[in-house]
C-alpha positions in Angstrom: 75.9 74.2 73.5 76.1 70.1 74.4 72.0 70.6 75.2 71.2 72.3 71.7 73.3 69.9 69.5 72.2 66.5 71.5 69.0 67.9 70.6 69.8 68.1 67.2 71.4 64.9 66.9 68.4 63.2 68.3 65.9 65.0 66.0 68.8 63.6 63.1 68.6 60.1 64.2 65.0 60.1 64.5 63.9 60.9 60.8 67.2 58.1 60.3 69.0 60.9 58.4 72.4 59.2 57.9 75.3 61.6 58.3 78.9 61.4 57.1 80.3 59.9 60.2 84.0 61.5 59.4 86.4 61.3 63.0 86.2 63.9 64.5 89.9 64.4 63.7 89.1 64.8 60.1 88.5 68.8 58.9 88.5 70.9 56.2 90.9 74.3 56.1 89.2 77.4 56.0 88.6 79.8 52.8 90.1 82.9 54.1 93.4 82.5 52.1 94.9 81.0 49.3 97.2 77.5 49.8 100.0 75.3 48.0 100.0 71.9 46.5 103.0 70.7 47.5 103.8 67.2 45.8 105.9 64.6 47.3 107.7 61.9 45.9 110.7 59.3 46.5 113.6 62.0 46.6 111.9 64.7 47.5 109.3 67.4 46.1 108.4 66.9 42.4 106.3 70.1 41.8 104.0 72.7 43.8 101.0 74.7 42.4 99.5 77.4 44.0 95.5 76.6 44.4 93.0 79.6 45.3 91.2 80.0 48.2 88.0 77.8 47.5 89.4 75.4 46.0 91.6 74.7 48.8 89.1 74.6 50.8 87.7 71.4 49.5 90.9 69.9 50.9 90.6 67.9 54.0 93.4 67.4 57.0 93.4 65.2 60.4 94.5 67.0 63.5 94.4 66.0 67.1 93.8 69.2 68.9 96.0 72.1 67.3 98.8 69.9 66.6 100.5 67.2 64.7 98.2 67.7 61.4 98.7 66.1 57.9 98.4 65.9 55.1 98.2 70.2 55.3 101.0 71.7 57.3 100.7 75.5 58.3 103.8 77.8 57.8 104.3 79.7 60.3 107.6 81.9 59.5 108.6 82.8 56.3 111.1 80.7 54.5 113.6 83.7 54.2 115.7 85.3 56.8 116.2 89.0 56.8 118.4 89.7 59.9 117.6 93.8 58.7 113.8 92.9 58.6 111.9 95.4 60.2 108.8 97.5 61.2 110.3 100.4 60.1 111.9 98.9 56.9 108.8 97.6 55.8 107.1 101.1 56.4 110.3 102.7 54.3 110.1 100.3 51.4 106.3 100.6 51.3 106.9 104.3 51.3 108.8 103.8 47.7 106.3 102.6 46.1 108.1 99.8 44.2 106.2 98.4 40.6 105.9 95.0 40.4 108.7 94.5 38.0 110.9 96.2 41.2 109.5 93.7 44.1 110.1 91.0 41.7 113.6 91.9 41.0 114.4 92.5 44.8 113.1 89.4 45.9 115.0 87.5 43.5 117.7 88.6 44.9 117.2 87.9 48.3 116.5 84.6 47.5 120.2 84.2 46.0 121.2 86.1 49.3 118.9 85.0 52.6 119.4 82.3 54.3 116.3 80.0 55.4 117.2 80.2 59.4 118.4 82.2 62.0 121.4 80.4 63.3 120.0 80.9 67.1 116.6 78.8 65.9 118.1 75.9 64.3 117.9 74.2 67.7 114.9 75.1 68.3 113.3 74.2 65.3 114.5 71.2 64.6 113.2 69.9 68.0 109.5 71.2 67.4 110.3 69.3 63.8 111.3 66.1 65.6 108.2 66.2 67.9 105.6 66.8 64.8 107.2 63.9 63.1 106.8 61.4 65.9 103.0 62.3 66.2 102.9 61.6 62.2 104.4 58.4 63.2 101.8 57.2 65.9 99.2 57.6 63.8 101.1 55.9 60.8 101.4 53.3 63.6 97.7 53.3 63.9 96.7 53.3 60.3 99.1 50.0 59.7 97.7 48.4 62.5 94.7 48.3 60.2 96.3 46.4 57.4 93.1 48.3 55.2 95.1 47.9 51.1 93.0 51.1 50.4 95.5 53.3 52.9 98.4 52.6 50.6 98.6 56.4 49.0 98.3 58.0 52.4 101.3 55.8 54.1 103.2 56.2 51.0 102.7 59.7 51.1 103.8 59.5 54.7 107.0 57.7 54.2 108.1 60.4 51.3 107.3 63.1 53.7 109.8 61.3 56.6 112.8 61.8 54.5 112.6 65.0 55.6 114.6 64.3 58.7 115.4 67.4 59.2 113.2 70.8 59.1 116.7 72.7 57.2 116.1 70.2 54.6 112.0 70.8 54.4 112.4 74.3 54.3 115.4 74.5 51.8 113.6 72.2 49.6 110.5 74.6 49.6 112.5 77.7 48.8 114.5 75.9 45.9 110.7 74.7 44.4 109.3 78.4 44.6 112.5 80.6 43.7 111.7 78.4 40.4 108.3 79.4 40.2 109.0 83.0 40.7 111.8 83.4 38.2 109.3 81.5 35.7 107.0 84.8 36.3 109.5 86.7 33.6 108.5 90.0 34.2 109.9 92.6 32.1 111.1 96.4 33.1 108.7 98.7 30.6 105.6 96.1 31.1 102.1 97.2 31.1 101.1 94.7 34.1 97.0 94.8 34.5 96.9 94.4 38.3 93.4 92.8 38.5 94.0 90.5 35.3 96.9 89.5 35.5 97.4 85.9 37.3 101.0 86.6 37.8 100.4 89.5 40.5 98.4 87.0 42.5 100.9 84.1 42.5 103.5 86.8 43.4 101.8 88.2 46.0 101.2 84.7 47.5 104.7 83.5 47.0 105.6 86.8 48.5 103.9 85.7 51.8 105.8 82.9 52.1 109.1 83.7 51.4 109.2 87.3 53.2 106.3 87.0 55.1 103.8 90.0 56.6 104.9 92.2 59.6 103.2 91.2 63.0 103.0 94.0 65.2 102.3 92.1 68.4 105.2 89.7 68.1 107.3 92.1 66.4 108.7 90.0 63.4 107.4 88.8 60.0 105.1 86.0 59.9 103.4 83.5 57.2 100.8 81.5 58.4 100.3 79.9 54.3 98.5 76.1 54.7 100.4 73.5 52.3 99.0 70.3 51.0 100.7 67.2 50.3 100.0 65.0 47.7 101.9 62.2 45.6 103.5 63.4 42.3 102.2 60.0 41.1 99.0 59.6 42.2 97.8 58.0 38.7 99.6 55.2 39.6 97.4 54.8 42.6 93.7 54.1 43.4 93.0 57.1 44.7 94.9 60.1 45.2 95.4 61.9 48.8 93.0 64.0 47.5 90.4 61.6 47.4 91.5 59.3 50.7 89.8 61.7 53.5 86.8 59.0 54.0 89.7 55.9 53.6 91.4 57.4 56.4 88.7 58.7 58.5 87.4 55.2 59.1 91.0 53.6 59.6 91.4 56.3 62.8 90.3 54.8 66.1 87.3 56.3 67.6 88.4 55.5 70.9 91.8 56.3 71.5 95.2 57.3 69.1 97.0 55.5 72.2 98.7 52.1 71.4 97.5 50.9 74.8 93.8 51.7 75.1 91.6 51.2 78.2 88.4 50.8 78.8 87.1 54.1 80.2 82.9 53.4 80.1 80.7 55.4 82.4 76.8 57.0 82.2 77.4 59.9 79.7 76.1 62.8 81.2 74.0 64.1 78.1 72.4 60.6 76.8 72.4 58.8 80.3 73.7 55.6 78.4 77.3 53.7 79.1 80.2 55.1 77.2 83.6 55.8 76.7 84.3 58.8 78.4 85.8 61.4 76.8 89.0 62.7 78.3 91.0 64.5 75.4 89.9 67.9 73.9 86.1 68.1 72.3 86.5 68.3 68.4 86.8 71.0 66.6 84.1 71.6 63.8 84.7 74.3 61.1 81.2 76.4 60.9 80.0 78.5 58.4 81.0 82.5 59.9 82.9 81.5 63.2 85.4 78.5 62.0 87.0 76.0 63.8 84.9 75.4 67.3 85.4 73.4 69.7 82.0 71.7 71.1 83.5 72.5 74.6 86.2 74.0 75.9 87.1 76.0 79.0 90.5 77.4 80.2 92.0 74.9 82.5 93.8 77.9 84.5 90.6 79.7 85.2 90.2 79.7 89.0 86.5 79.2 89.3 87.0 75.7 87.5 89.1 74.1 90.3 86.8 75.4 92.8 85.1 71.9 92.8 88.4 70.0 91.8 87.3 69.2 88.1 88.5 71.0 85.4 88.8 70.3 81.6 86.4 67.9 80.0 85.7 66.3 83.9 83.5 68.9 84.3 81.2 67.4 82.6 81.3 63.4 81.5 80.6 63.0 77.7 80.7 59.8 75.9 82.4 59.8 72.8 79.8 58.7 70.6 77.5 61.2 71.6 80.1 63.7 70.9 80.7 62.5 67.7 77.1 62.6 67.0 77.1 66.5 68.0 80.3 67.2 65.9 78.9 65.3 63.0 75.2 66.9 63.1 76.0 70.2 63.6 78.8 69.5 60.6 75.3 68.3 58.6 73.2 71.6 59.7 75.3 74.1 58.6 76.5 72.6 55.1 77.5 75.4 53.2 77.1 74.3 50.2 73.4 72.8 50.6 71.8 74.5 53.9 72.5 78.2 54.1 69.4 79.8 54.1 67.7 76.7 55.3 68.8 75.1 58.3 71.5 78.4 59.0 72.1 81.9 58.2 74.1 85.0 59.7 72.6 86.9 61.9 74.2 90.4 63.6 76.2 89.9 66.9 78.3 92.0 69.5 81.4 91.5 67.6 80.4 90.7 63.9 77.7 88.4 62.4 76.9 85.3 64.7 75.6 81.7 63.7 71.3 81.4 63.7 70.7 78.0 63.1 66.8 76.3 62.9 65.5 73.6 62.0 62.0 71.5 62.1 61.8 68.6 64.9 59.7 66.5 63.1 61.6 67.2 59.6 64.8 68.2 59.4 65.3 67.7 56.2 62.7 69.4 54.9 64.0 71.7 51.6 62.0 75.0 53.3 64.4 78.2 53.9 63.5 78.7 57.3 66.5 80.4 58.2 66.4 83.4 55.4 62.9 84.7 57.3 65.7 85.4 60.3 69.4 85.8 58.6 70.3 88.5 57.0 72.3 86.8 53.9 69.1 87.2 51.6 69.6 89.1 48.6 67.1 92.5 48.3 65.7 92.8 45.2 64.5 96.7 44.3 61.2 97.3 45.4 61.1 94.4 47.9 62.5 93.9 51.4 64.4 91.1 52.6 61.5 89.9 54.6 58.8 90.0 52.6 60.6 88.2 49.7 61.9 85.8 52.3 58.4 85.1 54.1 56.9 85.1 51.1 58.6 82.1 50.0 58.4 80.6 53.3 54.1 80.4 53.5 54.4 79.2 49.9 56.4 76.2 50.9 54.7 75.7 53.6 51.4 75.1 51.6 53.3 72.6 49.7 54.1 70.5 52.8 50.2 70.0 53.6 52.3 67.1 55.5 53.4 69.9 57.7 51.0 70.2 61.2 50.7 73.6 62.8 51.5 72.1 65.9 55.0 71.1 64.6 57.7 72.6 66.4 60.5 74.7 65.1 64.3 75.0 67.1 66.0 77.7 66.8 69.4 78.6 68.4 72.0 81.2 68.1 75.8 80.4 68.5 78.2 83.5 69.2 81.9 83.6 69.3 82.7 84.4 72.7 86.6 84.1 72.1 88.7 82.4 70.0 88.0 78.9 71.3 84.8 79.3 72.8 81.1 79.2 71.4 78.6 79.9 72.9 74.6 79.6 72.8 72.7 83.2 73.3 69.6 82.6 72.2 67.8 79.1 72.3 63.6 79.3 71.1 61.2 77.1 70.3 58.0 77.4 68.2 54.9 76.4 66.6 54.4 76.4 63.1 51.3 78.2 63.7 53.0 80.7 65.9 55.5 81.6 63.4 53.0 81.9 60.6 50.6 84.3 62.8 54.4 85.9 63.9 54.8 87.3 59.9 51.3 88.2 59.5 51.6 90.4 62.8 54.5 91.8 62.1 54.1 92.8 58.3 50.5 94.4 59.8 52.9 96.6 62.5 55.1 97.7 59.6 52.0 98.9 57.6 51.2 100.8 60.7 53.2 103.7 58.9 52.3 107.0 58.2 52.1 108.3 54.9 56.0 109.3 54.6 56.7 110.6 51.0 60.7 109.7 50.7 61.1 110.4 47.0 62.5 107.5 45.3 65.8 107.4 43.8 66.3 106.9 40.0 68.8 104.0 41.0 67.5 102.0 43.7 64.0 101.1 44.3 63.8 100.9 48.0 60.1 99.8 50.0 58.0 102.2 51.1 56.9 100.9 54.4 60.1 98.5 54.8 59.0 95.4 56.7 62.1 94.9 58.2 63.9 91.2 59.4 64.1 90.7 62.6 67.7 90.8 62.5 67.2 93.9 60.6 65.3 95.7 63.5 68.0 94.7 65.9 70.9 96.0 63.3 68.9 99.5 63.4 69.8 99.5 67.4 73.6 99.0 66.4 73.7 102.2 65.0 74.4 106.0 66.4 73.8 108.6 64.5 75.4 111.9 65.5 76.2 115.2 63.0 72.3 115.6 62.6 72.3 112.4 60.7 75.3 112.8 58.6 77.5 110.6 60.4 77.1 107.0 62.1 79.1 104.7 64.8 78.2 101.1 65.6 77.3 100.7 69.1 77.2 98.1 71.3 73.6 96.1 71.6 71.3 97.6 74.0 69.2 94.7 73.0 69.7 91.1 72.1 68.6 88.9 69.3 66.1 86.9 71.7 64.2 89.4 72.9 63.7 90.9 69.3 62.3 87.0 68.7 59.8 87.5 72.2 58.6 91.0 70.3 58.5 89.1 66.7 56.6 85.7 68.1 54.3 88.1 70.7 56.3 86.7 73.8 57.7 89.4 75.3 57.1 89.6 78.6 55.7 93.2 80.6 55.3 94.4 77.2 54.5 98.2 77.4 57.4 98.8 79.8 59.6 96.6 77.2 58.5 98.9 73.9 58.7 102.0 75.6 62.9 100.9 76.8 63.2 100.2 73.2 61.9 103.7 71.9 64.0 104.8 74.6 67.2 103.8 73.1 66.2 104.3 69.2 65.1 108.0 70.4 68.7 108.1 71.9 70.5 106.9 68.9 68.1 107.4 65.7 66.1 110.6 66.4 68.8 112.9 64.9 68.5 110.9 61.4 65.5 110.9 61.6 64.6 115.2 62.5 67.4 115.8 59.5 65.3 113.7 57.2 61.6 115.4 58.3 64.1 118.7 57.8 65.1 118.3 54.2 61.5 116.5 53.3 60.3 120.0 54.0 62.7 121.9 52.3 62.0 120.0 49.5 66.2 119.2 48.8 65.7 115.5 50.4 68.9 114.3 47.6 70.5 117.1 48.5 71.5 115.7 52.1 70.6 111.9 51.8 72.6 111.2 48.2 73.2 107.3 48.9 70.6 104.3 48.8 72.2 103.1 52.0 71.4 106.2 54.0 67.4 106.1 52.9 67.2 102.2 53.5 68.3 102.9 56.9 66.1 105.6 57.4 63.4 103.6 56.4 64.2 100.9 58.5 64.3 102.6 61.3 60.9 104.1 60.3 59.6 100.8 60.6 61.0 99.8 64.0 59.2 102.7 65.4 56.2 102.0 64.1 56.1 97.9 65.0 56.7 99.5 68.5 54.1 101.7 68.7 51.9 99.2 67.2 52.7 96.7 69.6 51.8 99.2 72.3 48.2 99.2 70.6 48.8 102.6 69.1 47.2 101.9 66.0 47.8 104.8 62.8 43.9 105.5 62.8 44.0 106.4 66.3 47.4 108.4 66.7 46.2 110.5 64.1 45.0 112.1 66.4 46.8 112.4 69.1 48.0 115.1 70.5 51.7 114.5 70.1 51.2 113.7 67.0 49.4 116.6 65.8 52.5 118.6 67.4 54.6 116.7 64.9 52.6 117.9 62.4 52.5 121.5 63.7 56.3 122.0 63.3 55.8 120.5 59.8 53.9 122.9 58.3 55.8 125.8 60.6 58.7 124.3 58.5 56.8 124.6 55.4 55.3 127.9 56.4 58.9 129.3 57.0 60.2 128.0 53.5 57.3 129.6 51.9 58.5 133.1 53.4 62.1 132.6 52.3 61.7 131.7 49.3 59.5 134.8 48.3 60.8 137.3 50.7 65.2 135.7 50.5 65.1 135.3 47.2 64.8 131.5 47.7 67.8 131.9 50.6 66.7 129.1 53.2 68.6 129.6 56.5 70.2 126.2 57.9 67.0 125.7 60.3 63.8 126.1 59.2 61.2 127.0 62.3 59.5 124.1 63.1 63.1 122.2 63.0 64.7 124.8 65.1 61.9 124.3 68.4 62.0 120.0 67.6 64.1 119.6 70.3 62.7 121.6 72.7 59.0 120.9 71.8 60.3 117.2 72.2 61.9 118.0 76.0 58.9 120.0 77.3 56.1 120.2 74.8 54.5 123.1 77.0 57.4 125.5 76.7 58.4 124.4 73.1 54.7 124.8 71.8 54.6 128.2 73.5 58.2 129.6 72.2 57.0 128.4 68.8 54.0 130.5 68.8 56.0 133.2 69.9 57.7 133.2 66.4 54.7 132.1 63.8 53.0 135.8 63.7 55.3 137.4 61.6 55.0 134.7 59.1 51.2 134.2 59.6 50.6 138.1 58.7 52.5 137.4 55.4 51.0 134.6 54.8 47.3 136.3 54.9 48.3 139.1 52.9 50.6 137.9 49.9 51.3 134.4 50.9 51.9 131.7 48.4 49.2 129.0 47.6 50.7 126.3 49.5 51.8 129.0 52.3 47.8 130.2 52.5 47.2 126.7 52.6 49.5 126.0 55.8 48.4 128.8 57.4 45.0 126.9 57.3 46.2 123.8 58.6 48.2 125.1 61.3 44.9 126.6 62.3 42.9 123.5 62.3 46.1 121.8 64.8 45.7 125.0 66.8 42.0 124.9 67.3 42.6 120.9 68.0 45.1 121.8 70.7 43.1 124.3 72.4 41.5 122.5 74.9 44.8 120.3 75.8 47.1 121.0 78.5 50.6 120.1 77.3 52.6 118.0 79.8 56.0 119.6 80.8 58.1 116.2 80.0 57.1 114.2 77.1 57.2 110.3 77.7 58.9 107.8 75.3 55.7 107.6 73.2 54.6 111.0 73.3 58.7 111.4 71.4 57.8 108.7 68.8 54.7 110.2 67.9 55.8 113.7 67.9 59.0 112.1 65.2 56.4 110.5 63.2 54.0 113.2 62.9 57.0 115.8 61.8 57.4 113.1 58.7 54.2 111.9 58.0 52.5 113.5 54.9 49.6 115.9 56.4 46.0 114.7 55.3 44.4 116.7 52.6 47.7 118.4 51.7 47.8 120.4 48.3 51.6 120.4 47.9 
C-alpha cells in the first residue's frame, strides 16, 4: 500500500494541491454510533448532551497508537454494576417484553441501587486510570513547551479534566450527570409513546448503553464502548472552543517525536530515497470511507516469518516520517467523504463486504470528473437506466468538457481490502489511458447489446433495462451469488473471480482470453443456470410474476443475462452469428416444446399445467449430452405433434411449424455427447431468447 499512496502523494504535490497537513495523531471518530458531550469545568462536569451519530463525527481527537486519546475518551464498561448481570438474565428480561415506561422505571431504580464498580476492579482500574493520565500529561508537557496563547482552551480543558484524580470519581460524576437526564425523560404509565418519533426513546436507549451496557458473548459480560467528548462549559469566554482547536493543536504536536528527549534518527527513506527521520513508532492510522481506522502499515510483531531476517515492526521497511505523513494526509484528501465519493473513491464488492476503489487522474487530480461512479457501485439507479450507463454517460460528457484532457493521460486506479482488523491491503493496482477507458465503455455497452431478444415483461413498479449494461463491479457481484431451489433461493459465495481480472476483461487485457471466458461461464453455469432455466420456464408458461414477484429478483436476472452475453461476445460469438448455431437452435427447440406442451394442457387439462413443462423437463439433460437429450425429447413430441395437426391452437399450429424448421436445421448435425462451456451458454440463451418471426 506504501507504493500506491507515495504515488499518490507525488501526483498531489505535483499539480501543488495543498493538503490539510493535520499530525498524523489528529482523527476523526467514526459514524457508526451516537456520542456524549461531556462539559468540563473548574469543579467538575457542568452539563452533557447527547449528539447523534453525524454530528459526532465532525469531532476530532489525538491518539498515539490505540491509547492515551483526548479530548474523546471511549467507555468501555458500563457505568453500573450488576453483580446478577447475565446472559441468561438479559435473555429472561428480554423475554418479558418490558414498555418503555417499565425499562425506564427499572433503571431508575438501579441507579439508586448499583454501584459504579466491582470491588475486585477498583485496583485495577484505577491503575489503567493513572497510566492514561500521565500520557495526557506528556503531551500537555509538549503543548506548553510551545508557549502558542492560541492553546489556552485545550490546556484549560486539560487541567479541569485532571481533577479527576481518580477514575471512582470520573465515573461517579458521569452517572450522577445522566441519572439527571433520565429522570428529566418523565415518562408516564398509560402513555401513547411513538417509538420512531419520539426523541426520548433514542436518548434512552443511548443512556441505556452506558449505564447497563450490551451483553458480549465472547467475553461474557456487559460492555459499552460509547465515545465522550470534552469540552469547556465556558467556551464563550474563550477564542475558540475545543471544538474548533483541532488545527491549533495539530500544529503545536511534534512531528518528530512526543519524547521530551528527541534524537536525531535521519537515514535514506526507503520509499522517496531522500534523508529522513526514520520512523520507528506505529504508522498512523487514517479513518477511510467503508473500512475505518487503517493503519498505512502494520504487521504482527509475533508472526514468525517476520524475525526470520531479524527485523520486525516498522524496520522492516525504513520510512521517513514526512513521507509518511504525506501518505496519511493524501490518501485523507482522496477519499473525502464529503467532496470525493464518486470521484476520486467509491465502494466496490469484496470477499468480506464492500472494499475501497480509489482512482484518480496523474496529470489532474483534481479534476471535478466522477471517475470512480463508472466502477463503484454507490450510484443511484434511476428506472429505466442502469447504473453504468447513467454513470458513463456522465463520464464522456465531462470528459468533452476537459478538451484540456489528452487521451494519452493516464488514469490510477487501486483497490484497498480489509484483510483484518488492522491490516489493508492493495488487491488490485491498474493503470490506464484515457483513450483506453473511453474505447473500454464503448466495447463493453456493444457486448451487453449482444442480447437476444428476451421479452421479461416489465413490472408496473420498477422500470428495470432491457439489456442491463452492467458495472463492472456489477458483473463481478453476479459471481457472488448461488442460486439453488430452481432459482427461488440464493447464498453469497465466495469470489471465484477478483475485481482485477473483471478490469483485464472490461479494458480488453485479459490475458489467454478464450480459455479465461469459457472458466468464467464455467462458474456462472455452476451458480446462475438454475435462475436462469426457472425464468425461460415461467416466460413460457406465460405466469413470469407468478414466480419472480420482486424487482430485485428480475434485476438480477438481467444482470446475469448480460454477463453471459459480454462473455460470449468477447469470445467473438456475435448475436448474428449464434443465431444460428446449433446449440442455440437447441435452446430454442425446448422453447417451443415448452410452448407446444402448454398449448396441449391448456386445451386438453382444462388449463392444468404440470410443474415441468417438456422442453424444461429434458434442459438438463439436453445441456449434459445434447445427443441423448435431443433424442429422449423426440421421443416424447409425437403425441403432442398429432394434436397439434389435427385440433391444435393457432399459436400450437404455429410451433409445430417452427419446431419443424429447427428439426430440418438439425438434420445434417451430429450432436456432440458432452456439450462445452459455450455450447451451455448458448443452449441457456436460446431457451430465453424470443423466437424470430413468432406470432404469440
Amino acid at each position: 500500500m506504501l507504493n500506491e499512496l507515495y504515488q499518490l502523494s507525488k501526483a498531489l504535490e505535483k499539480n501543488n494541491i495543498t493538503l490539510n497537513g493535520l499530525h498524523p495523531d489528529i482523527k476523526n471518530p467514526s459514524a457508526s454510533s451516537d456520542g456524549l458531550m461531556v462539559y468540563l469545568n473548574g469543579k467538575g462536569i457542568d452539563s452533557i448532551e447527547l449528539y447523534e451519530s453525524k454530528r459526532f463525527s465532525q469531532l476530532w481527537y489525538f491518539s498515539n497508537g490505540n491509547h492515551g486519546s483526548f479530548p474523546i475518551i471511549r467507555i468501555q464498561e458500563p457505568l453500573l454494576f450488576d453483580s446478577k448481570d447475565s446472559k441468561s438474565t438479559r435473555e429472561n428480561r428480554d423475554k418479558q417484553k418490558l414498555s418503555l415506561y417499565e425499562k425506564w422505571e427499572e433503571l431508575i431504580n438501579d441507579l439508586d441501587t448499583l454501584s459504579v464498580f466491582p470491588d475486585d476492579d477498583k485496583k485495577s482500574e484505577q491503575k489503567s486510570w493513572q497510566k492514561y493520565l500521565e500520557r495526557l500529561n506528556t503531551r500537555e508537557s509538549i503543548l506548553k513547551q510551545k508557549d502558542d496563547p492560541e492553546l489556552l482552551p485545550f490546556l484549560t480543558l486539560m487541567t479541569y479534566f485532571y481533577n479527576f484524580k481518580e477514575i471512582i470519581d470520573w465515573r461517579k460524576e458521569l452517572k450522577k450527570k445522566i441519572s439527571e437526564r433520565v429522570k428529566k425523560l418523565n415518562l408516564q404509565k398509560n402513555e401513547q409513546i411513538n417509538i420512531r418519533e419520539d426523541p426520548r426513546v433514542r436518548e434512552f436507549d443511548f443512556y441505556y448503553l452506558i449505564l447497563k451496557g450490551k451483553w458480549d458473548t465472547k467475553e461474557n459480560k456487559a460492555k459499552c464502548g460509547i465515545q465522550l467528548f470534552l469540552e469547556l462549559a465556558d467556551f464563550e469566554n474563550f477564542d475558540r472552543s475545543i471544538r474548533q482547536s483541532k488545527e491549533i493543536v495539530s500544529r503545536n504536536l511534534d512531528i518528530k517525536s512526543d519524547n521530551s528527549v528527541y534524537q536525531s534518527n535521519k537515514r535514506e527513506c526507503a520509499i522517496s530515497g531522500l534523508p529522513d527521520e526514520i520512523e520507528n513508532d506505529k504508522y498512523p492510522n487514517p479513518n477511510l470511507p467503508l473500512l475505518g481506522l487503517s493503519y498505512l502499515f502494520s504487521m504482527n510483531e509475533n508472526t514468525p516469518c517476520q524475525t526470520r531476517y531479524g527485523r520486525t515492526s516498522t524496520d522492516i521497511i525504513l520510512v521517513g516520517k514526512n513521507s509518511i505523513k504525506s501518505m496519511k494526509d493524501s490518501i485523507e484528501w482522496i477519499c473525502d467523504k464529503e467532496n470525493k465519493k464518486g470521484k476520486t473513491w467509491d465502494e466496490t464488492p469484496g470477499k468480506d463486504g464492500n472494499d475501497l476503489l480509489i482512482v484518480y487522474l496523474e496529470d489532474k487530480p483534481n479534476v471535478n470528473i466522477n471517475f470512480a461512479r463508472a466502477f463503484g457501485t454507490s450510484e443511484k439507479e434511476e428506472s429505466g437506466e442502469s447504473k453504468f450507463e447513467k454513470a458513463t454517460e456522465s463520464l464522456l460528457q465531462s470528459l468533452k468538457l476537459h478538451g484540456e484532457i489528452k487521451q494519452e493521460s493516464k488514469l490510477k486506479l487501486f483497490i484497498l481490502s480489509k484483510v483484518d482488523p488492522s491490516r489493508r491491503q492493495v488487491i488490485q493496482d491498474k493503470t490506464f489511458t484515457i483513450a483506453e477507458l473511453k474505447n473500454a465503455i464503448y466495447d463493453w455497452k456493444k457486448a451487453t447489446q449482444n442480447s437476444f431478444t428476451i421479452q421479461i415483461p416489465e413490472s408496473k413498479f420498477t422500470k428495470i433495462p432491457n439489456p442491463y449494461t452492467p458495472l463492472p463491479a456489477e458483473f463481478l457481484q453476479v459471481f457472488q451469488r448461488q442460486w439453488i431451489r430452481n432459482g427461488s433461493e440464493q447464498s453469497k459465495v465466495p469470489i471465484s473471480i477478483s475485481m482485477s481480472q473483471v478490469f483485464d476483461l472490461f479494458l480488453n487485457r485479459e490475458y489467454n482470453l478464450q480459455n479465461q471466458c469459457n472458466f468464467y461461464l464455467r462458474i456462472l453455469w455452476q451458480r446462475s443456470s438454475n435462475l436462469l432455466i426457472e425464468c425461460g420456464h415461467y416466460l413460457h408458461r406465460e405466469r413470469y410474476f407468478e414466480r419472480f414477484k420482486k424487482p430485485e429478483q428480475t434485476k438480477s436476472i438481467l444482470q446475469t443475462i448480460s454477463v453471459f452475453n459480454i462473455l460470449l461476445y468477447k469470445l467473438n460469438l456475435q448475436k448474428e452469428n449464434s443465431m444460428k448455431n446449433s446449440f442455440f437452435l437447441i435452446g430454442q427447440f425446448l422453447s417451443l416444446a415448452d410452448t407446444l406442451h402448454k398449448e396441449y394442457c391448456i386445451a386438453k387439462r382444462d388449463n392444468q399445467l404440470p410443474p415441468q413443462l417438456l422442453g424444461n423437463a429434458h434442459f438438463q439433460v439436453v445441456s449434459q449430452n445434447p445427443a441423448q437429450g435431443f433424442a429422449r425429447l423426440a421421443e416424447r413430441l409425437p403425441v403432442y405433434q398429432a394434436w397439434a395437426n389435427v385440433d391444435g391452437s393457432q399459436l400450437a399450429r404455429w410451433s409445430l411449424g417452427q419446431l419443424a424448421k429447427i428439426n430440418s436445421s438439425l438434420a445434417n448435425e451430429e450432436l456432440p455427447k458432452i456439450a462445452k462451456d459455450q455450447d451451455k451458454a448458448l443452449i441457456l440463451m436460446g431457451y430465453l431468447a424470443k423466437i424470430e418471426g413468432e406470432q404469440k
